[in-house]
N, C-alpha and C positions, 0 to 999 in steps of 0.2 A: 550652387555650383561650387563645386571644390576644383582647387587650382595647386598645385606641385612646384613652386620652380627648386628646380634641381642644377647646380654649378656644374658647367662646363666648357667646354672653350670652342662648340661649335651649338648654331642656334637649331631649335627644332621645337615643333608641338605637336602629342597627338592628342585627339579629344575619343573620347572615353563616355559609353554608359554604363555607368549603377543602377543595375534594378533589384533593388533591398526590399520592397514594399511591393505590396499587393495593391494595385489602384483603386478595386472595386470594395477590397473589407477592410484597406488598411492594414491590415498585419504583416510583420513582417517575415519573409521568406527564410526556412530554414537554411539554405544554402545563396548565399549574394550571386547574381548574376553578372558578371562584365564585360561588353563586347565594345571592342574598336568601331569608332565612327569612322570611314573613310581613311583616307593616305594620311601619314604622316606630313607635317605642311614644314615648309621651308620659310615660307614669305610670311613674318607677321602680318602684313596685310590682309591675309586670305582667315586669320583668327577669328574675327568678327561676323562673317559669314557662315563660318564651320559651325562656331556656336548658338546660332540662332538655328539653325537647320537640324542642331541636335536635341537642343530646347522643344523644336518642335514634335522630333521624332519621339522626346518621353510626352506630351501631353496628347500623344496617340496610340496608346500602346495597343490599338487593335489592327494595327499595320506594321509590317517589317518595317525593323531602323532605315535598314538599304533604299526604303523609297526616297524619302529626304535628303541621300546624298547631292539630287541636284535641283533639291527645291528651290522656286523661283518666288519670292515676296513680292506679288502682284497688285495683292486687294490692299482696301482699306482697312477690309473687317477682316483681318487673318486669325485675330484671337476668336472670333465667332466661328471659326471653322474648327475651333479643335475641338476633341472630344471631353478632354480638360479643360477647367482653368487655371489647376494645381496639380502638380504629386511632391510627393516625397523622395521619389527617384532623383536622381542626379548626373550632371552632367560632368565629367571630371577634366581637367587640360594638365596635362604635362607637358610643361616647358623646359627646355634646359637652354643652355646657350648662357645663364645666370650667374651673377657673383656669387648669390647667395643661395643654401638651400634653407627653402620655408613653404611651408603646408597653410592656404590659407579658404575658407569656406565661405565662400557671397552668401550670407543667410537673405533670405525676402524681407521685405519692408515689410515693418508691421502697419496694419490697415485697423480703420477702426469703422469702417461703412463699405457698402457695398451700390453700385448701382443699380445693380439686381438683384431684386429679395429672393430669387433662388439663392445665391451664392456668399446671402449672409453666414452662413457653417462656414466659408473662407476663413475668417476673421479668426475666431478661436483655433480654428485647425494651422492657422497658419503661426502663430503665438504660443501652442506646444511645438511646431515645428523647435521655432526658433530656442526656446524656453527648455526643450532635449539635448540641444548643442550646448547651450552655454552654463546648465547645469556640470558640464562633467568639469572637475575639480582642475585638473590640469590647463584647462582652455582658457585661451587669451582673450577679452570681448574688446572686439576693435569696433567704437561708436563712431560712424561716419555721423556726420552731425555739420548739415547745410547751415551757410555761413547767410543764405536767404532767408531759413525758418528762426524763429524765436525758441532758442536752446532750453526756456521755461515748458515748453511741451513736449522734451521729447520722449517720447515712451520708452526709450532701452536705460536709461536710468530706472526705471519704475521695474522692468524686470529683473536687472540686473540686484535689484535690492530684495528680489524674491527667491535669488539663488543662493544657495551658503559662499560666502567669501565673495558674491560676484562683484563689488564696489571694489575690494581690491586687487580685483583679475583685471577690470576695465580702465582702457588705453583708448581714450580720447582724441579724433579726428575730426579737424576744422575744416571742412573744400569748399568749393567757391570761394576762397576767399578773398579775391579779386573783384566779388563781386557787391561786397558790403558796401551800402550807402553811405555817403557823405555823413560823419559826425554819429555815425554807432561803430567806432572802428575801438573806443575805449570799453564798452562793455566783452568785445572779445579779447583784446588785451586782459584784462581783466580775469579772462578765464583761463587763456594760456597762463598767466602767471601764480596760475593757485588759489583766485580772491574768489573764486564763484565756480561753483559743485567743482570742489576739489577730485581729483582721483589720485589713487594711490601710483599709477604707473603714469600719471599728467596725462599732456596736449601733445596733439602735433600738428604744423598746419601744411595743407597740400594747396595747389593752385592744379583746377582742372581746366582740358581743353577744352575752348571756346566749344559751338558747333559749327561756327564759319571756319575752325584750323580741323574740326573733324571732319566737313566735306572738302577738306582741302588735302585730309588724306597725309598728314604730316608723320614723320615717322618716331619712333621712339627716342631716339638723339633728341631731333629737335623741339619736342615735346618736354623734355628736360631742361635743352637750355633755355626756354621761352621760360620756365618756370623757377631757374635758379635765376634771370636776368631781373624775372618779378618782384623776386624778394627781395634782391641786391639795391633796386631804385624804387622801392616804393617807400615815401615817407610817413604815410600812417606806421608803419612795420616798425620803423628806425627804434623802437626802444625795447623790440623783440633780437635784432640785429646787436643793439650793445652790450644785451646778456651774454654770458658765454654758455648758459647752460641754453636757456632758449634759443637761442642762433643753430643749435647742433638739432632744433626740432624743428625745424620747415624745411621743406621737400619732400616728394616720394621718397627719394635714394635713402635719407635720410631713415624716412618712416620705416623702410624695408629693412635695414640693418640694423635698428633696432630691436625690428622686431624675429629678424634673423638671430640677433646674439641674446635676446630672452627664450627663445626656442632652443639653443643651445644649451646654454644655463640650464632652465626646467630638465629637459633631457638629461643632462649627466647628474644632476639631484635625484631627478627618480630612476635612473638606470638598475640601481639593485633591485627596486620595490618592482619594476616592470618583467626585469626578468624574473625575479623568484613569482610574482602573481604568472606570467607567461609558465613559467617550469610547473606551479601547483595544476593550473590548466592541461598544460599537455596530460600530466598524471593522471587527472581524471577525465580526461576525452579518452586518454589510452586504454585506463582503468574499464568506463563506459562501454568503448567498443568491446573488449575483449569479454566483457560479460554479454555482447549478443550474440544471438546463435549463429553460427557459423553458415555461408551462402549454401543453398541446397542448389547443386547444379541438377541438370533434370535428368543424365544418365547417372546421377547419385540416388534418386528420391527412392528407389526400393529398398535400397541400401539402410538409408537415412529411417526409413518405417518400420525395419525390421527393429531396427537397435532400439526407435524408440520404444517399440512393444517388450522387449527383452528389458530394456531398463524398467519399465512400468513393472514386468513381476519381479525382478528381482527387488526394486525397493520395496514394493507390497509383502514382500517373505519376509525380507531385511525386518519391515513394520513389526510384524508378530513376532520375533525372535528380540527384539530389542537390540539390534545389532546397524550397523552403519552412522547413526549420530545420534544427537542427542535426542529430537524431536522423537524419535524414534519409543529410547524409553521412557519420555512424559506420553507419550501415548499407551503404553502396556501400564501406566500407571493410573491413566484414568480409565483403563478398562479395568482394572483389579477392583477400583474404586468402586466402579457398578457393582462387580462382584459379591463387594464387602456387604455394599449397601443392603443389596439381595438377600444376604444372607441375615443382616441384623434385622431387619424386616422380620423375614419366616423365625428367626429365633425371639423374635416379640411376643409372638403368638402362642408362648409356652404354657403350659399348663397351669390356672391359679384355681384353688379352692379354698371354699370358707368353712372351717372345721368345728361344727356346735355343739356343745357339752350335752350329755342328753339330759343332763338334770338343772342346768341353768339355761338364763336367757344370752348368757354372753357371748362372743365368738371370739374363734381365734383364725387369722389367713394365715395358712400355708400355702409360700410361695416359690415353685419351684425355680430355680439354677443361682447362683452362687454367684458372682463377679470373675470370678475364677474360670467359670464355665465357659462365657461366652467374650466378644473382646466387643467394646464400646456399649455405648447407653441402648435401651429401646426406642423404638421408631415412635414419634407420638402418636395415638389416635388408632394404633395399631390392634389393639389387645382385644384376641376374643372375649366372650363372657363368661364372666368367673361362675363357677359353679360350687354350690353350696353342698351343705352334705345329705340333708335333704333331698334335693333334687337327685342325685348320688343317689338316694335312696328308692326314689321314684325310678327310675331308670333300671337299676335290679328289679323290683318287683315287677315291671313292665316284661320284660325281658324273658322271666322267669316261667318253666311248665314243669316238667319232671323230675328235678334237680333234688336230691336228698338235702332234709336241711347238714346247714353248716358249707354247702358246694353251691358256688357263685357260677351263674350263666356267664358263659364263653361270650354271647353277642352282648351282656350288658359293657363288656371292658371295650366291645368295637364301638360303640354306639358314644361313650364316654371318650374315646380316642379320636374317632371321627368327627366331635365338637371342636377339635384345637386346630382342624388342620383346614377349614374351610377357607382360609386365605390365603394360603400356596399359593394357587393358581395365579391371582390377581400381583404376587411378588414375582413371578418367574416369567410373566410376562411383560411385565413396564421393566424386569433387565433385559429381556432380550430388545424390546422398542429402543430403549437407551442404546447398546449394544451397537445395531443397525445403525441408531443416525449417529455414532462416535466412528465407525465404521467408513462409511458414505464420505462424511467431514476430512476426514484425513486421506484416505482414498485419491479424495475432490484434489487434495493439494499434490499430491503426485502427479496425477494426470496433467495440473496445471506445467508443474515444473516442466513436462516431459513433451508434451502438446498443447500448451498454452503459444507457442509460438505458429500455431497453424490455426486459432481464433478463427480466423473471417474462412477459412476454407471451409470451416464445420466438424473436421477432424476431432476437433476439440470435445465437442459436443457428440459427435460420435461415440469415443471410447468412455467421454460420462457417462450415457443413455446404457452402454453397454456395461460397463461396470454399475450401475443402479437394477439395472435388470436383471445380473447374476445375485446382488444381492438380497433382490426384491422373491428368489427361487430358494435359496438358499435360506432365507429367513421363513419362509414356509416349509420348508427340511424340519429347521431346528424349532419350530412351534410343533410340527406334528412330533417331534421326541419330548419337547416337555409335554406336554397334554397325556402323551402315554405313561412318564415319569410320574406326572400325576394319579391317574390311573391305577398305576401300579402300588402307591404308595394310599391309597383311599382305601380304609378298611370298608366302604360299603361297599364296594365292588368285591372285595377279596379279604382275607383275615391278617390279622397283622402279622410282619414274620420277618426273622434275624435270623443269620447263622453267628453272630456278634455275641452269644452269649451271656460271655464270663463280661462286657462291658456292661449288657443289658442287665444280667443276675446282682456286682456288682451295688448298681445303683437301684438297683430295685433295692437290697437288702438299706442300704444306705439311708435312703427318703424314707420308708418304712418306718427306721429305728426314730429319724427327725420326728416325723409324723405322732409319731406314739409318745414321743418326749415331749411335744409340743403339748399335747393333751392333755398328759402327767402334770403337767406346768402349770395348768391353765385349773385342771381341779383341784391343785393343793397351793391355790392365790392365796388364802387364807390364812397361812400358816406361814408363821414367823420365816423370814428367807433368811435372815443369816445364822439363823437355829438351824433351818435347813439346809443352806449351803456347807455347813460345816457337820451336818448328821452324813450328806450324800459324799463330803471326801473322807469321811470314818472311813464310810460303807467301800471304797474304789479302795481304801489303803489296807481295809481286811482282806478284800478280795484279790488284792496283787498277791498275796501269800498263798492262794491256791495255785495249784499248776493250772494254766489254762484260761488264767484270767486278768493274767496284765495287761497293763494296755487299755484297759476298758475307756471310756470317756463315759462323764456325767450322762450326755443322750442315749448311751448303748444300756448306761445302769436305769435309768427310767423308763427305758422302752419294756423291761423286763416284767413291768406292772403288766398286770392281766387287761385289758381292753374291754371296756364294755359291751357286754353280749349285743347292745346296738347296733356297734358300730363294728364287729368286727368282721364284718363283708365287707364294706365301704373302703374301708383303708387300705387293702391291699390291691383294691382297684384303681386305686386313686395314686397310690404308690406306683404302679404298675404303667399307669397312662405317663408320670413324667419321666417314667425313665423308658420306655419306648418312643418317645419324643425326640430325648439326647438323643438315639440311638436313631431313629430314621428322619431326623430333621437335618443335623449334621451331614445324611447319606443322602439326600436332597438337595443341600445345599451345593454339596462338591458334583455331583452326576448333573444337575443345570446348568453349570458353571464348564461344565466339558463337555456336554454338547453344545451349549453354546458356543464353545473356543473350537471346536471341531468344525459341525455345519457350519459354522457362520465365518470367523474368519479365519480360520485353514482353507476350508473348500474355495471359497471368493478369491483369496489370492493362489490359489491354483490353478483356478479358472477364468480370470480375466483376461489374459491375454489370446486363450482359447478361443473364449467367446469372442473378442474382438476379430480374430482370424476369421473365425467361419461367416460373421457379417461382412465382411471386406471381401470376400468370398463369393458369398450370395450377391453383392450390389458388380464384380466383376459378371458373376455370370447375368445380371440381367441387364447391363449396357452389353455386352457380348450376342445378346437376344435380341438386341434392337430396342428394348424396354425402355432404358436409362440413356440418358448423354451426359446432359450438365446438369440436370435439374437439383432439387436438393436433396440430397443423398439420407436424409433425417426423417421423409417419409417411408423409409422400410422400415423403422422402426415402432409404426404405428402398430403392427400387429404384434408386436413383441416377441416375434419370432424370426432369431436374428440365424438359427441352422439353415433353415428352406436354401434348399438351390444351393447348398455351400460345398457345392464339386469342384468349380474354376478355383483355380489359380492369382490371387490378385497381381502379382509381381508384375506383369504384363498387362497390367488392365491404365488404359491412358485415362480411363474414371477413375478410377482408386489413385493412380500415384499424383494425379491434379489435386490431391488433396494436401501432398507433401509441399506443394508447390512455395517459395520463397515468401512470406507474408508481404505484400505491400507496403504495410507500415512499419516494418522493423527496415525494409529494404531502405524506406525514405529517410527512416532514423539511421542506420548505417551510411549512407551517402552522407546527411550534411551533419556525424559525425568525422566521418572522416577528409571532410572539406574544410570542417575546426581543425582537425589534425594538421591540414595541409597550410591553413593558415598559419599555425599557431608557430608550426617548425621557419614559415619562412620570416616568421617573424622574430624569433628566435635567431637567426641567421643574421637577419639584419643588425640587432641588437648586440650580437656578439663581435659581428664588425665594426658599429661605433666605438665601443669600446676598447 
């Protein structure tokens, strides 16, 4: 029970329920409940009655307060009739008519047994009760402590030393004290005077009414004066009496204004700390609400759909443009990333041959593109099979029917081309899979932003299913353009072919002169190299003096050597394959990469809010048919065909805009948000008045 008295110069009470807690799970209530018990009372007399009647009305909380107000305590067994034996709930009294104002809280006895082994859970449940209150830092713990019981047991020391600080929050109360036997009146002396379990704030001692002066009905005056007359002539006391500090601690009056001008104290000590924690609070309750979404009244909710569909494309467009925040451009950046990936993959795959002297056993690998060529390492594990010159060799002669010697078959250079490129496919598809679910993943979080607050109606899940669908259309777009990009690019279907020329002539001539230098290199291993490095820049510094030949490089003067009648079909095919590579891998790489970015996410975000329309469309028209009412709107999605029947109009459909409808749980977060608000401000109010 929580008690108020509040000073003023006429008497009154009204009693009051708290209902903070949930009876049945315990937890407590987002928003505090508090209703008036009955009339405001005049007659202390009529207190004692009020509060039992409302004691009884919390440990029933499956009947209205109002029944109680003129409950009658008849039985013997009235605790056996309630539904409880406990809550947490509370009964509150404000009194005024008082010298003093003080806030004080009757915690329950701590029990350590139970009569009924059901209602052993009492025991602990009632010991966090109590153990919640006297934990918070600012609280005073006032130990009532019977002057009948032996003060060695009593358990609120023993919690009071489980709290931080709590030994020196706790203010010690002696009652009964009228009632100590003969010759144990020095060990309570004793304690009031600091000699046994000191406390930092001491004793006080009270003298309670008889139970022959409590059916006698005596009133508050004279309850006081029976209790200052007690202490006045009672001789055990007299050396409590002679103290001047002890003398000022017996009596209620006494106890109350103490404990009135330490409540005062506390309070203007932490007055700064209460309001700025109070002002940090408002800030973020403020903060809180204004980031919920705003209440959707129900002649708004078409209103509210439209916007939210028009916000879904435009952040979707926003996405692919790299434009409106920042998430925006880390997401075109890990779509370039696929890109990139894509493309070092297929450029993995470039052409390698092993080049074999036709007169020796040794080899030399010619490996085509440069560092320069391509940007980042190769993909591991990637690399077709290298092909030797041999094989090279096998392949012409395979190839070959009516060809004059000296003139190399057309289909040997497709067949030697058509070896490097077998793994396209397998790279242009795991980017578009990447693609899709980088796609989907961001997508997901717009929809969230934009219909995440319509969750329980299925709205939500709605325009996901529908944006996954246009996607799931759209990614079969852009697979059947690479597969034909393939196609197109596979010399066994077709023959190879550039209008790219002067790049592809270029590097043909380029690899060619490498190719022939490489060889040059490899059959004059024998001969002295720095004889020879210094014969072949003779040979470059004679030849700058011809018109027509400066410039040259070392590889361009070696290539100049004549070629073994061998090999000299094989080289320019093999020359030929890597630089038709540079030339349709790089045009590969960039035409995947733009279909991809076209079908896939241009078209999706031009088309999902479409799509969404014409399903909202079709589920209007078949609750319109009598089809549809409430059920769940996520079964039209089953056929994946979200056009069907997409004639109606949803704006008027009372299926479709229930979907807009208010969330229930933002509704319940919004309430006992803004019921902290309303706390918080009149708290605020008050706090700026004390001061």
């Amino acid at each position: 029970m929580e008690v108020m008295l509040i000073a003023s110069d006429r008497w009154s009470c009204t009693v009051r329920i708290r209902r903070e807690y949930d009876d049945d799970k315990g937890d407590k209530h987002d928003q505090v409940k508090e209703e008036t018990f009955g009339k405001v009372l005049a007659n202390p007399e009529d207190v004692e009655l009020a509060i039992r009647r409302a004691q009884k009305a919390v440990l029933n909380p499956g009947k209205p307060a109002k029944d109680f107000l003129t409950y009658n305590f008849d039985s013997k067994e009235e605790a056996a009739s309630n539904e409880l034996q406990f809550s947490r709930n509370l009964v509150v009294l404000e009194v005024r008519g008082m010298p003093y104002n003080l806030t004080l809280i009757d915690l329950p006895g701590i029990i350590n047994s139970t009569e009924n082994e059901d209602d052993t859970h009492l025991i602990q449940l009632i010991r966090k009760v109590v153990k919640s209150y006297i934990s918070k830092p600012h609280t005073i713990i006032v130990a009532a402590i019977s002057c009948k019981n032996d003060i060695d047991n009593q358990t609120v020391f023993a919690l009071a030393n489980e709290v931080k600080e709590g030994k020196q929050r706790t203010l010690g109360v002696l009652t009964k004290v009228d009632q100590i036997e003969e010759g144990c009146h020095d060990g309570w002396l004793g304690v009031m005077q600091g000699e046994k379990f000191p406390l930092e704030l001491g004793y006080y001692m009270v003298r309670n009414s008889t139970k022959v002066e409590l059916d006698e009905h005596i009133g508050a005056e004279e309850a006081t004066w029976r209790e200052k007359t007690f202490f006045e002539e009672s001789t055990a006391l007299q050396p409590l009496r002679d103290n001047k500090n002890l003398s000022q601690r017996l009596g209620v009056p006494s106890l109350i204004k103490m404990l009135s001008d330490i409540l005062v104290q506390k309070v203007k000590q932490q007055l700064p700390d209460m309001k700025q924690s109070v002002d940090e609070q408002l800030k973020k309750t403020r903060t809180e609400l204004a980031e919920l979404p705003p209440v959707v009244q129900e002649k708004e909710r078409a209103d509210v759909l439209q916007q939210a569909l028009r916000s879904l494309d435009r952040d979707a467009k926003l996405l692919l443009n790299a434009q409106g925040c920042l998430s925006s451009k880390h997401f075109v950046q890990r779509w370039h990333a696929i890109y990139e990936g894509m493309a070092r993959r297929v450029f993995s795959t470039r052409p390698r041959f092993i080049l074999l002297d036709a007169d020796a056993s040794g080899m030399v690998e010619a490996s085509y593109g440069d560092s320069k060529d391509f940007d980042g390492d190769d993909e591991e594990g990637s690399f077709p099979a290298k092909l030797t010159l041999g094989q090279v060799k096998d392949i012409v002669a395979k190839e070959r029917s009516y060809e004059l010697p000296k003139f190399t078959p057309y289909t040997a250079l497709q067949s030697v081309i058509q070896h490097f490129q077998g793994m396209w496919n397998e790279h242009a598809f795991q980017c578009l899979d990447k693609s899709a679910e980088l796609l989907k993943t961001e997508l997901n979080i717009i929809i969230v932003k934009h219909f995440g607050r319509f969750r329980d109606s299925h709205l939500e899940s709605i325009v996901r299913l529908c944006m996954e669908d246009v996607v799931d259309q759209q990614y079969s777009e852009a697979r059947k353009q690479i597969t034909l990009l393939i196609e197109m690019e596979s010399t066994e279907r077709q023959p190879p072919f550039t209008l790219n020329r002067h790049y592809f002539e270029e590097s043909h001539c380029r690899i060619l002169e490498r190719m022939k230098a490489e060889m040059c290199k490899y059959q004059m291993r024998g001969v002295d190299q720095q004889v020879l490095r210094q014969d072949v820049a003779n040979a470059l510094a004679a030849l700058a003096r011809i018109p027509g030949f400066q410039g040259m490089t070392q590889d361009q003067l070696l290539a100049l050597k004549p070629c073994n009648p061998d090999v000299g079909e094989e080289l320019p095919i093999m020359a030929a394959t890597m630089a038709y590579f540079k030339v349709s891998s790089k045009r590969y790489v960039d035409y995947v990469a733009l279909s991809i970015t076209r079908l896939l996410y241009v078209r999706v975000a031009e088309s999902i809010e479409g799509h969404v329309d014409r399903y909202l469309k079709r589920l209007s028209a078949e609750a319109a048919a009598g089809k549809r009412e409430s059920a769940n709107p996520l079964l039209l999605m089953k056929d994946g065909q979200a056009d069907a029947g997409a004639s109606r109009q949803w704006q008027d459909s009372e299926v479709v805009l229930s979907l807009v409808a208010d969330d229930p749980k933002i509704a319940k977060q919004r309430g006992s948000l803004q019921a902290k608000l309303e706390s918080l401000q009149a708290t605020r109010s008050v706090l700026s008045r004390f001061a």
